[in-house]
C-alpha positions in Angstrom: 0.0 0.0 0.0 1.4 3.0 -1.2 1.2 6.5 1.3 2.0 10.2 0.8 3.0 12.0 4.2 3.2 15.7 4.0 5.0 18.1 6.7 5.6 21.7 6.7 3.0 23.7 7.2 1.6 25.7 9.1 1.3 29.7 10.0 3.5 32.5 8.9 3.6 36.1 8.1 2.8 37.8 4.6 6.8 38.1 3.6 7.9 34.7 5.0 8.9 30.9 3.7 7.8 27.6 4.6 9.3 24.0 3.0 6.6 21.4 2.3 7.8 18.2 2.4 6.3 14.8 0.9 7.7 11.1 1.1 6.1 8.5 -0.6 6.7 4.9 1.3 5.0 1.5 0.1 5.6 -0.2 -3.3 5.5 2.5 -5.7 7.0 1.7 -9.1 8.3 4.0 -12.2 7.6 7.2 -10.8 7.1 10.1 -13.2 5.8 13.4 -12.1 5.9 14.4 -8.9 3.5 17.8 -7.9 2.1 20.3 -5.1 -1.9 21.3 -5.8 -3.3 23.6 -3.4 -7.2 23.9 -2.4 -8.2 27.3 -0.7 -12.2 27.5 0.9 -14.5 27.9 -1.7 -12.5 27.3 -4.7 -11.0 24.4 -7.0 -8.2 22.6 -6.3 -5.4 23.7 -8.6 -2.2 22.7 -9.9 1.0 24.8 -7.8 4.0 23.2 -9.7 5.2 20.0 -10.8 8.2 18.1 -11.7 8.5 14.9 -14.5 10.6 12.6 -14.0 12.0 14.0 -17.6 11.0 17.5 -19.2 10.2 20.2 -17.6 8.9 21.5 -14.7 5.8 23.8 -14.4 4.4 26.2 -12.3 1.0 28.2 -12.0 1.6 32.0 -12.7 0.9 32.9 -9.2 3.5 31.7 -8.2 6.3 31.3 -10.3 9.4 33.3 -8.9 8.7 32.4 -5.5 8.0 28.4 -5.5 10.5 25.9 -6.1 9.7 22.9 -6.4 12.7 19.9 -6.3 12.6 16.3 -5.5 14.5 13.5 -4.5 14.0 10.3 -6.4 16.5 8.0 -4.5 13.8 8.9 -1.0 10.6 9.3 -3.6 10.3 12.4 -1.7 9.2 16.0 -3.5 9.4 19.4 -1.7 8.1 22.7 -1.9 9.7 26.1 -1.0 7.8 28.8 -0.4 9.0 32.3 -0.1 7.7 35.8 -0.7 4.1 34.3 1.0 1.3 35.9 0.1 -2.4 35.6 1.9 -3.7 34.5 -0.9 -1.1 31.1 -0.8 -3.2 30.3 2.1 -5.0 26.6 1.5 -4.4 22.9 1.8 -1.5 21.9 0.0 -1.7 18.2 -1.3 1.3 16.5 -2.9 0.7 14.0 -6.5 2.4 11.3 -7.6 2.4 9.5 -10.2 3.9 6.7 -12.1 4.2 5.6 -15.9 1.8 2.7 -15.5 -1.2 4.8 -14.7 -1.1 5.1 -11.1 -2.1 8.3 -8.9 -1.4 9.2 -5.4 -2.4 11.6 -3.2 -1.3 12.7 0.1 -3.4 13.7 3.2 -3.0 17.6 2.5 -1.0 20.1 4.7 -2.7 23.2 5.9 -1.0 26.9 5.2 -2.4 29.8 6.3 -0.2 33.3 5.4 -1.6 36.1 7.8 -0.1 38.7 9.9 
């Protein structure tokens, strides 16, 4: 059984950073991409940034210049930095993965609320 646990979030000031971390444990085979989506109250899950195993990586407008996302394939683990924090970065951050056989995971989702 494969699981996703997320860590990092939490509350911080308009200004500062967080790191979102998620590690991926169980029998997960052929990984490709490896992503953050956010959902804030009220609104759509959407995509934050995401990394294939080969290409290139994306992110949403919103938040390009301040995220980066990077990864660690030898601990299937994908992280997040957040700097520059906005209130409107506030939601639940989940964490995707998946593989080149059709599978998709999801983690348990991280809370992050940006307020002074």
């Amino acid at each position: 059984q494969v699981q996703l646990v997320e860590s990092g979030g939490g509350l911080v000031q308009p200004g500062g950073s967080l790191r979102l971390s998620c590690a991926a444990s169980g029998s997960i085979f052929s990984i490709n991409a490896m992503g953050w989506y956010r959902q804030a109250p009220g609104k759509q899950r959407e995509l934050v940034a995401v990394m294939p195993r080969i290409g290139s990586t994306h992110y949403a407008d919103s938040v390009k210049g301040r995220f980066t996302i990077s990864r660690d394939n030898a601990k299937n683990t994908v992280y997040l930095q957040m700097n520059s924090l906005k209130p409107e970065d506030t939601a639940v951050y989940y964490c995707n993965i998946n593989s080149f056989i059709g599978h998709d995971y999801w983690g348990q989702g991280t809370q992050v609320t940006v307020s002074s």
